[in-house]
Legacy VTK file of the C-alpha trace (Angstrom):
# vtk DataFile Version 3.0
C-alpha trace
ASCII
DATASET POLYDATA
POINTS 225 float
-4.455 -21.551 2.575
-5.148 -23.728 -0.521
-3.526 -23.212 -3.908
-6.811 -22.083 -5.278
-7.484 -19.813 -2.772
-3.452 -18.541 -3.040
-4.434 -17.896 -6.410
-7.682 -16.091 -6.258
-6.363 -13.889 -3.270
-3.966 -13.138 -5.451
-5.594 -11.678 -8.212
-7.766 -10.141 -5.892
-4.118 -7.969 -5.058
-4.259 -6.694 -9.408
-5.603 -3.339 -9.214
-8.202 -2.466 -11.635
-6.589 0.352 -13.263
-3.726 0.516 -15.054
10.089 -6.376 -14.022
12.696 -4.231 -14.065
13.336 -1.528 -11.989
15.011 1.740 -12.892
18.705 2.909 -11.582
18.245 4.948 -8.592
21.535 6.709 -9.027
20.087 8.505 -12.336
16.827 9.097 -10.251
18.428 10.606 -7.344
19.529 13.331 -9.536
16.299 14.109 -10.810
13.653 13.491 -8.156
13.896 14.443 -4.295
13.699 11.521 -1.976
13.743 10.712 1.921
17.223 10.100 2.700
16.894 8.233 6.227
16.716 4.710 6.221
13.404 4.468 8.620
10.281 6.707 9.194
7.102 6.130 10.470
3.152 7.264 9.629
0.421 6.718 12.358
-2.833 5.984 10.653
-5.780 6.512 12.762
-8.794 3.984 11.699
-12.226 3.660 12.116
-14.793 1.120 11.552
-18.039 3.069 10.913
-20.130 4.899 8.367
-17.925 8.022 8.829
-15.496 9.686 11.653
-18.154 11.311 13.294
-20.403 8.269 14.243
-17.284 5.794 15.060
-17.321 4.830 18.827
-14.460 3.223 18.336
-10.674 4.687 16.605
-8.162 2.081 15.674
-4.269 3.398 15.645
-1.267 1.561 13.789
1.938 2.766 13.910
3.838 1.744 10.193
7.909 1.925 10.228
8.953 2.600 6.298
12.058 1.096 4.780
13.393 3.711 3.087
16.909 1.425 2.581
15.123 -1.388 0.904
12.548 -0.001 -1.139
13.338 3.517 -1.101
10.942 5.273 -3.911
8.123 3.161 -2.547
8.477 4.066 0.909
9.280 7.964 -0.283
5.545 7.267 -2.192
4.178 6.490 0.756
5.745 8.984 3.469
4.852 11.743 0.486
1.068 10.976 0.118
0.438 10.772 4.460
2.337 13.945 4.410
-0.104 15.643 1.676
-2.870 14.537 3.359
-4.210 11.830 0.562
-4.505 8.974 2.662
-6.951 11.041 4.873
-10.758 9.610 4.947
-10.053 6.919 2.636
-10.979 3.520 2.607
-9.909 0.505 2.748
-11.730 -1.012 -0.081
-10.906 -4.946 -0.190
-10.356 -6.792 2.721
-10.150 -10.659 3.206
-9.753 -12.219 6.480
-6.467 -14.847 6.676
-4.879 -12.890 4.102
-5.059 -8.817 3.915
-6.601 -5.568 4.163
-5.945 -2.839 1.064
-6.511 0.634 1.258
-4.526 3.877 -0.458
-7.218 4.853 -3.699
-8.044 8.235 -3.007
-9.198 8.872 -5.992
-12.336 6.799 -6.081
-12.274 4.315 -3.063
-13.167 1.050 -5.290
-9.668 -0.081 -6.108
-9.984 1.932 -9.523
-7.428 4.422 -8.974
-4.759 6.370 -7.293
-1.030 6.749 -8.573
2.764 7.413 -7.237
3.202 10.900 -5.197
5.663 11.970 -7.786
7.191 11.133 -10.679
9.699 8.478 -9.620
10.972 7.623 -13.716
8.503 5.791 -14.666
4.573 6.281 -16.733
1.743 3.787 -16.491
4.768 1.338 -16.068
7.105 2.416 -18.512
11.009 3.619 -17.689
11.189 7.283 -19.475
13.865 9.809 -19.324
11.177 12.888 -18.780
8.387 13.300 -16.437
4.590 12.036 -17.341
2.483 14.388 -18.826
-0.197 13.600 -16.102
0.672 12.805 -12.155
-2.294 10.052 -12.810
0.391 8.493 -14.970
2.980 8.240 -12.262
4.085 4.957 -11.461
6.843 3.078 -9.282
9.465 1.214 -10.258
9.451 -2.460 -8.736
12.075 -2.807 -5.527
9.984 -6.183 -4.306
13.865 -8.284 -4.778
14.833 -6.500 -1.520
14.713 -10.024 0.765
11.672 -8.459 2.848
8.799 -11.552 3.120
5.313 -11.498 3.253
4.933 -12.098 6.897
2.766 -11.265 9.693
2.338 -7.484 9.636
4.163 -6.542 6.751
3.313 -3.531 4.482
3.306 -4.294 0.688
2.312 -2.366 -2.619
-0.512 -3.499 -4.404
0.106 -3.428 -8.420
-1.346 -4.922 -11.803
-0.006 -7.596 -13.222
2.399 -5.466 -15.084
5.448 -4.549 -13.674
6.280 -1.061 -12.271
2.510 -0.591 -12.069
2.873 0.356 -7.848
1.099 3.783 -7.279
-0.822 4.413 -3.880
-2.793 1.738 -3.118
-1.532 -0.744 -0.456
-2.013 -4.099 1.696
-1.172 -5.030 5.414
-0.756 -8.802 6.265
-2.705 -9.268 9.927
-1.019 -10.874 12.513
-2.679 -14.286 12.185
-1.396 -15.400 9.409
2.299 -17.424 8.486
3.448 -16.247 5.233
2.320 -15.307 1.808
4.686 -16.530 0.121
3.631 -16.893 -2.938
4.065 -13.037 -3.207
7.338 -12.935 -2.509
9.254 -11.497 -5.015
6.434 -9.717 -6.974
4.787 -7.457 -4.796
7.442 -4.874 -3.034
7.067 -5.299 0.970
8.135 -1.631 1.821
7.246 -1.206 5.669
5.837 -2.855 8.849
3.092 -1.865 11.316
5.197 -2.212 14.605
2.432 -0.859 16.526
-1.369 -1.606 16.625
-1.102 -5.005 14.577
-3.659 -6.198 16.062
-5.770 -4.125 15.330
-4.924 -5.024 11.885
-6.294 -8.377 12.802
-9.328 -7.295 14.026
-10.176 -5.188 11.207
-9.334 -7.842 8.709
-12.148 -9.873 10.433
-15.066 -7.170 9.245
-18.182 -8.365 7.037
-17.609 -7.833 3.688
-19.731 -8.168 0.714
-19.213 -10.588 -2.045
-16.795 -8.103 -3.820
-14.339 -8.506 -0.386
-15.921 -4.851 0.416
-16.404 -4.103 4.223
-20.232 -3.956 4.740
-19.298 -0.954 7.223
-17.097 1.213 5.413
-12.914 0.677 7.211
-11.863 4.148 6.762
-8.419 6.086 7.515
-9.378 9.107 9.339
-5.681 10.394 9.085
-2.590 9.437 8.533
0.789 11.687 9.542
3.980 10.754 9.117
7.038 11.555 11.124
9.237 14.598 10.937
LINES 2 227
18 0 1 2 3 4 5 6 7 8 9 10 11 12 13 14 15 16 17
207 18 19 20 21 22 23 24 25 26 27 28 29 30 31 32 33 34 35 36 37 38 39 40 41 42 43 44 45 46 47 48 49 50 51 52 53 54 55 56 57 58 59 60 61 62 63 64 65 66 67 68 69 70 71 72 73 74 75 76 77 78 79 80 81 82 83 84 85 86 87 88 89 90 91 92 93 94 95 96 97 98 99 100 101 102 103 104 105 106 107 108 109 110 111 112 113 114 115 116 117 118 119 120 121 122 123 124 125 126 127 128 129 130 131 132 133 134 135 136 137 138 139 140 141 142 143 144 145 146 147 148 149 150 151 152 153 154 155 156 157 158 159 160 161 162 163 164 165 166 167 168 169 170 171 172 173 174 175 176 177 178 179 180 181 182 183 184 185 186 187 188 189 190 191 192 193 194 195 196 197 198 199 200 201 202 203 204 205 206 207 208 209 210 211 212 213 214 215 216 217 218 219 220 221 222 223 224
């Protein structure tokens, strides 16, 4: 991939709402988090106007890193367990580099926001929870030594720090490394089964706003006990 395409897919990654992270020992006492150091969600995917008329169902299987990034991948395993990744989209996709999904709040890449209150507000560290969960945002963890590889599961953010809240992007499996995201963005899980699927999905028309021309939607997604 060229630098100017690096570039551009990388703004493409700056959501169009809304770095140093917070202690997670003063967290721990105030918000409840997964305490295992793996879990998984299943996503089941179609590639169709809507469940009903898909011939076809796509299914990933995504292990979390709860020891690396552990408030992202709490986010995450939260929101599949609430049911808000359920019939949402994924919104932006570009093929050789990602597809992003996670904004079930409008499906354009305009919104969604942290499953709790994880010490931080539109970005900012505070000592009391937001006024508004729209307002809750996660603290960077993306200095954990996890890549950009082939498969990976990262958090899509402005350009502001701590700006993480639901929406997300897989790396297919045909690509070598994104590294110049390393470091920025917080890789927080892997798909370990189904990546190619991932792929395939990756490979969809899209319009000239990198929107799939038929809509890539998550039927469900259920996370582990």
């Amino acid at each position: 991939m060229s630098a100017t395409k690096k570039t551009a897919a990388f703004l493409i990654l700056v959501l169009f709402t809304f770095s140093t992270p917070g202690c997670l020992e003063d967290l721990v006492d105030e918000v409840e988090i997964y305490q295992g150091e793996t879990s998984t969600v299943t996503m089941e995917i179609v590639h169709a106007e809507s469940a009903a008329n898909a011939t076809l169902t796509y299914t990933i299987e995504i292990e979390l890193y709860h020891d690396a990034a552990p408030n992202h991948a709490d986010s995450f395993r939260k929101h599949a367990q609430q049911g808000n990744y359920d019939n949402v989209t994924f919104h932006r996709i570009i093929d050789d580099f990602m597809i992003q999904g996670g904004d079930f709040e409008n499906n354009d890449g305009t919104g969604g926001y942290a499953a709790q209150w994880y010490g931080y507000c539109n970005g900012s560290e505070t000592t009391e929870e937001c006024s508004s969960p729209s307002s809750y945002t996660l603290p960077d963890e993306a200095d954990n030594g996890l890549l950009h590889l082939p498969c990976m599961l990262s958090m899509a953010k402005t350009s502001q720090p701590n700006t993480g809240g639901s929406q997300f992007f897989i790396m297919p499996d045909d690509i070598t490394q994104h590294d110049w995201l390393d470091g920025v963005h917080t890789i927080f899980g892997k798909v370990i089964s189904g990546c190619e699927h991932v792929t395939t999905l990756s490979e969809v028309a899209t319009d000239g706003n990198d929107r799939p021309v038929v809509p890539v939607i998550i039927v469900s997604a259920t996370a582990s006990e």
